[in-house]
MDAnalysis code that builds the backbone (N, CA, C; Angstrom):
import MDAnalysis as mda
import numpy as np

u = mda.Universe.empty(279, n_residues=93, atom_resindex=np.repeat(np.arange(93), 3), trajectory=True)
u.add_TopologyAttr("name", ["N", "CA", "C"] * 93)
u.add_TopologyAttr("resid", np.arange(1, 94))
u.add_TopologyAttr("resname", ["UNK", "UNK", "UNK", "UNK", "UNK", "UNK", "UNK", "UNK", "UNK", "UNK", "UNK", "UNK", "UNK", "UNK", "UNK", "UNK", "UNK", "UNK", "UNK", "UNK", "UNK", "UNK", "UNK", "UNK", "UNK", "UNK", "UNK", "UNK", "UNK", "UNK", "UNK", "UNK", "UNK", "UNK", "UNK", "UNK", "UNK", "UNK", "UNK", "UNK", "UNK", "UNK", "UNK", "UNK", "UNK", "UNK", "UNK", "UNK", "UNK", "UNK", "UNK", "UNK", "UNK", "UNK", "UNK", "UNK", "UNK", "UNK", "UNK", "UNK", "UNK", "UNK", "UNK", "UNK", "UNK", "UNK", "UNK", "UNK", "UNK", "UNK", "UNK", "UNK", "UNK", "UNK", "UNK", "UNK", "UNK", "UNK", "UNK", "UNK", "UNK", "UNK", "UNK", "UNK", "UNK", "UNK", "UNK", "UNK", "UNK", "UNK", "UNK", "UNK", "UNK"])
u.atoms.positions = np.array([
    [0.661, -9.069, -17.829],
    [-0.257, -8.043, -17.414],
    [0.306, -7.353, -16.168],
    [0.042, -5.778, -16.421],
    [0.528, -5.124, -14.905],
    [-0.280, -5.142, -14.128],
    [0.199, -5.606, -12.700],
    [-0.850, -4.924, -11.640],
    [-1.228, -3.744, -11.433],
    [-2.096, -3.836, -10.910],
    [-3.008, -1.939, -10.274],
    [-2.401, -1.706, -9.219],
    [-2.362, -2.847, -8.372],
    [-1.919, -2.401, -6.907],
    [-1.010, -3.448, -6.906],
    [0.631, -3.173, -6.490],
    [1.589, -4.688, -5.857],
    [2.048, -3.684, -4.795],
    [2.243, -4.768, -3.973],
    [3.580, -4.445, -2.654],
    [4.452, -5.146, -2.463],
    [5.609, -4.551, -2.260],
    [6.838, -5.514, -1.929],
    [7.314, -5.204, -0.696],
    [7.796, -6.690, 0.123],
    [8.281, -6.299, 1.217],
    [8.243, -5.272, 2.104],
    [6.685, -4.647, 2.182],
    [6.303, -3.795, 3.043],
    [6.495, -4.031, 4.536],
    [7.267, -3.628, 5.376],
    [7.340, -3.540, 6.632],
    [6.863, -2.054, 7.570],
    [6.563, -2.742, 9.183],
    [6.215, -1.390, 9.806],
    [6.195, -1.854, 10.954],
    [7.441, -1.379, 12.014],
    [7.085, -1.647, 13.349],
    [6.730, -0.376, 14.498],
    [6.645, -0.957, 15.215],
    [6.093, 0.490, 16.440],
    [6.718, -0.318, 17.485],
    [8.236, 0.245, 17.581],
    [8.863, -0.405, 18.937],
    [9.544, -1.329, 18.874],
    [9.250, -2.696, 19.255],
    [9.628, -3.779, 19.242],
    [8.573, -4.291, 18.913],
    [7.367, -4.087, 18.595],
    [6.240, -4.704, 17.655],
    [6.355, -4.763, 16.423],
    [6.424, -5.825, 15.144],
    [6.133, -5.957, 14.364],
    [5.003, -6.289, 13.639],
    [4.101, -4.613, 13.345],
    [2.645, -5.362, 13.225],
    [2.788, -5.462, 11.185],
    [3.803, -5.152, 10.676],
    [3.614, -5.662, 8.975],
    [5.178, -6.409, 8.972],
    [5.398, -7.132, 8.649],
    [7.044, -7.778, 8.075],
    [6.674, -8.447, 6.735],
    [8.326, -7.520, 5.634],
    [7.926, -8.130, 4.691],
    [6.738, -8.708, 3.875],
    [5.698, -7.692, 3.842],
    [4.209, -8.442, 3.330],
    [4.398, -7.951, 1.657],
    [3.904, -8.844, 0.706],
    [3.931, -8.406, -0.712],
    [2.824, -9.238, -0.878],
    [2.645, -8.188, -2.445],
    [1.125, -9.226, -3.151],
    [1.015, -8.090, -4.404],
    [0.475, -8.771, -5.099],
    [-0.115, -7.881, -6.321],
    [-1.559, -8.241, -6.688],
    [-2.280, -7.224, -7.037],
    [-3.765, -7.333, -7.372],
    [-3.980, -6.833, -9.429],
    [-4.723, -7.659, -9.909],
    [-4.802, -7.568, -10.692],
    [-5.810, -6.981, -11.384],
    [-6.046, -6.370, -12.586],
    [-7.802, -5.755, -13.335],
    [-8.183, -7.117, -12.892],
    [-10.105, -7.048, -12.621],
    [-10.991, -7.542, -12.567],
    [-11.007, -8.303, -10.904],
    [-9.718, -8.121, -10.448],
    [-9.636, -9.718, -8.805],
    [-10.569, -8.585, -7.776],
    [-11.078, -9.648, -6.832],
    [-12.121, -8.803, -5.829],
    [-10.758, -9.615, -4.647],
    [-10.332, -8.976, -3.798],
    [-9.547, -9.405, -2.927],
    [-10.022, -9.123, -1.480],
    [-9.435, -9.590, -0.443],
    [-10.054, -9.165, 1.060],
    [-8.827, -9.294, 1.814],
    [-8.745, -8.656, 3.027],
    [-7.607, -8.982, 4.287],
    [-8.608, -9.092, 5.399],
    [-7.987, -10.504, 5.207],
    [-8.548, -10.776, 6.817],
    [-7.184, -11.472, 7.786],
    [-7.980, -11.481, 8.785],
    [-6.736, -12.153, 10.151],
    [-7.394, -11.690, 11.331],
    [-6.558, -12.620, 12.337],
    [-7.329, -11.772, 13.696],
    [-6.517, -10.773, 14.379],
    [-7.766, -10.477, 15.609],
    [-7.280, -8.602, 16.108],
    [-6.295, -8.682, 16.794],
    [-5.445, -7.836, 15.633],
    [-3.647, -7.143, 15.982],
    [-2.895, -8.061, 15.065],
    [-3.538, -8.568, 14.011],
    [-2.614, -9.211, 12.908],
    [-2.013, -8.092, 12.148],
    [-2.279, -7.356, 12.033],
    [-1.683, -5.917, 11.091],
    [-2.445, -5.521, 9.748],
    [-3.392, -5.825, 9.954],
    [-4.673, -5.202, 8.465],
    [-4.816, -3.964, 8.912],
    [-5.200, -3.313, 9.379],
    [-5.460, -1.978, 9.534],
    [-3.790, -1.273, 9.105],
    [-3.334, -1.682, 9.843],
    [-1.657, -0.943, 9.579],
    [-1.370, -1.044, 7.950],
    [-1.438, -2.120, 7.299],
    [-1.137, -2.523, 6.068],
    [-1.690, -1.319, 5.495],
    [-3.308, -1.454, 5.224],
    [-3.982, -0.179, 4.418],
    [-3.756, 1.041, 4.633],
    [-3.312, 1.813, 6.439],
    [-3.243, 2.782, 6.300],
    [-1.685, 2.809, 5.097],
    [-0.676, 1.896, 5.269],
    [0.254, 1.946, 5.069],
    [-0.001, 2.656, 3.441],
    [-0.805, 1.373, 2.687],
    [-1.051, 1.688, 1.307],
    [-1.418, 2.688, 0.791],
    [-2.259, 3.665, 1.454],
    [-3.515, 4.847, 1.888],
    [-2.116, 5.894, 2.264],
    [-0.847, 5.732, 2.844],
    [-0.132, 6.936, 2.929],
    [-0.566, 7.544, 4.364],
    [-1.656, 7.009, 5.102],
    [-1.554, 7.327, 6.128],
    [-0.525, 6.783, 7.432],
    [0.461, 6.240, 7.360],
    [1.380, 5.162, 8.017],
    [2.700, 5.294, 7.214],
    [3.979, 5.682, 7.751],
    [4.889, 5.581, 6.909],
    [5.457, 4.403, 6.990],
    [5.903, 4.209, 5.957],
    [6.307, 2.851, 5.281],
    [8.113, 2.532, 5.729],
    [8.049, 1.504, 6.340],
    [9.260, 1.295, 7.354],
    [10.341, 0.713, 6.078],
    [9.570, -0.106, 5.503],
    [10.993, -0.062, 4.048],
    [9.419, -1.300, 3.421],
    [10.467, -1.485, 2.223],
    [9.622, -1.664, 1.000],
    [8.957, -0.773, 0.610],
    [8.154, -1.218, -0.824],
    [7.687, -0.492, -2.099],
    [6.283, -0.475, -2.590],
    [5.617, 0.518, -2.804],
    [3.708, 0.110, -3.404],
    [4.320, 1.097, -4.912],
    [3.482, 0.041, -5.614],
    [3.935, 0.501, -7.039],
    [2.307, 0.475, -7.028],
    [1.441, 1.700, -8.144],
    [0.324, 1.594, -8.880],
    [0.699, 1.625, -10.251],
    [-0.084, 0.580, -10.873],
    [0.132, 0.268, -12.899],
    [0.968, 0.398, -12.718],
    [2.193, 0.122, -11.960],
    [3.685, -0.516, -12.597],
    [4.584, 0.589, -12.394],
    [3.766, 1.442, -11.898],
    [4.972, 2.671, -11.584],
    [5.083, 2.997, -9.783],
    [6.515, 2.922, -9.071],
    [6.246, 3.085, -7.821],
    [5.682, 4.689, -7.808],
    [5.522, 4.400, -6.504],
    [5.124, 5.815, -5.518],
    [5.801, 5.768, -4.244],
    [6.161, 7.256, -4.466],
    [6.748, 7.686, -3.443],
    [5.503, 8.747, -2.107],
    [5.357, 8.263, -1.099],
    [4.474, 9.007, -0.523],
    [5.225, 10.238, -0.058],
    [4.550, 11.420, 0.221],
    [5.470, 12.449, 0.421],
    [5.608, 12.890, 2.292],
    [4.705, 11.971, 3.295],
    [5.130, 12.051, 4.226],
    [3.494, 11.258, 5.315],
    [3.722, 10.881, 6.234],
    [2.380, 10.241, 6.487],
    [1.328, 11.438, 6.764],
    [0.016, 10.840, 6.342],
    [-1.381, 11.840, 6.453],
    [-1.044, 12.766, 6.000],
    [-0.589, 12.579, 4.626],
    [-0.690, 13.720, 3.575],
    [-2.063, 14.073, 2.660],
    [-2.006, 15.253, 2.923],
    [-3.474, 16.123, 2.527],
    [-3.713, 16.003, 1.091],
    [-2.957, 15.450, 0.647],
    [-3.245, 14.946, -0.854],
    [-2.605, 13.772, -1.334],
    [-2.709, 13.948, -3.243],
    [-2.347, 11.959, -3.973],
    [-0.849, 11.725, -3.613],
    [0.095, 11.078, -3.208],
    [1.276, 10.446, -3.211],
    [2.045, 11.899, -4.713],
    [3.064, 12.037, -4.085],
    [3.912, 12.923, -5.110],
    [4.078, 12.580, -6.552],
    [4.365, 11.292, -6.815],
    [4.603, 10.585, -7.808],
    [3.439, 10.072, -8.687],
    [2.208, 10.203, -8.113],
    [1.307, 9.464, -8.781],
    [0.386, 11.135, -9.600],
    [0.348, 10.804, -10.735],
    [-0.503, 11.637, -11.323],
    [-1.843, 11.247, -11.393],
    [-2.697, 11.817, -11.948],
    [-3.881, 12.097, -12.480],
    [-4.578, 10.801, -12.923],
    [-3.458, 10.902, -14.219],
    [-4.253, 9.740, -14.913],
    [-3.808, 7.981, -14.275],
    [-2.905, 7.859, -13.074],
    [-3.012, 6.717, -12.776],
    [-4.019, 7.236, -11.606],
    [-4.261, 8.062, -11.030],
    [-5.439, 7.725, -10.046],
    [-6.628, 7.509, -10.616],
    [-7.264, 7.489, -11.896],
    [-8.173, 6.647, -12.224],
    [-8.297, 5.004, -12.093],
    [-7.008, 4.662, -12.292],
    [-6.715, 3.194, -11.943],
    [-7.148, 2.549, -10.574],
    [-7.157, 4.025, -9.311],
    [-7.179, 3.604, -8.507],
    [-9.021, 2.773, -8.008],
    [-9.295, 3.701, -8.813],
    [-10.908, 3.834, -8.643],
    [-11.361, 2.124, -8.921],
    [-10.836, 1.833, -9.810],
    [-11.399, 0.456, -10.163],
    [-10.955, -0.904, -9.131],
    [-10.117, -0.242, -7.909],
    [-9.716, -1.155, -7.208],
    [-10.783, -1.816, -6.353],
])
């Protein structure tokens, strides 16, 4: 089965801070998932990361099995790569 949402080796620093290293995971149809940790573990950074608001320092977010390429951070619209009909996928996340 494909995931809806995976990440691989997502990283993101600011400086000499590393608030994401290497984080991966995949979510599957039907899983209810959560991020938790405590304040300044890097949850907020992660999602904007996923969300395209945060550029992505290296690694990959694939939706249904196809990556995406974001087209630059706090972009006014969907990721370049992702069409239509996978942003319905997104909805069920």
């Amino acid at each position: 089965m494909t995931p809806l949402l995976e990440a691989r080796g997502l990283t993101k620093t600011y400086g000499q801070l590393r608030a994401n290293d290497d984080v991966s995971f995949s979510i599957f149809p039907g899983e209810i998932v959560g991020i938790v940790g405590e304040n300044g573990a890097g949850k907020s950074t992660l999602v904007k990361m996923l969300a395209g608001a945060v550029e992505v320092d290296s690694g990959d977010i694939y939706v249904s099995g196809r990556q995406i390429a974001m087209r630059s951070p706090l972009m006014q619209s969907r990721p370049a790569s992702l069409s239509s009909t996978s942003t319905s996928s997104l909805s069920s996340l």
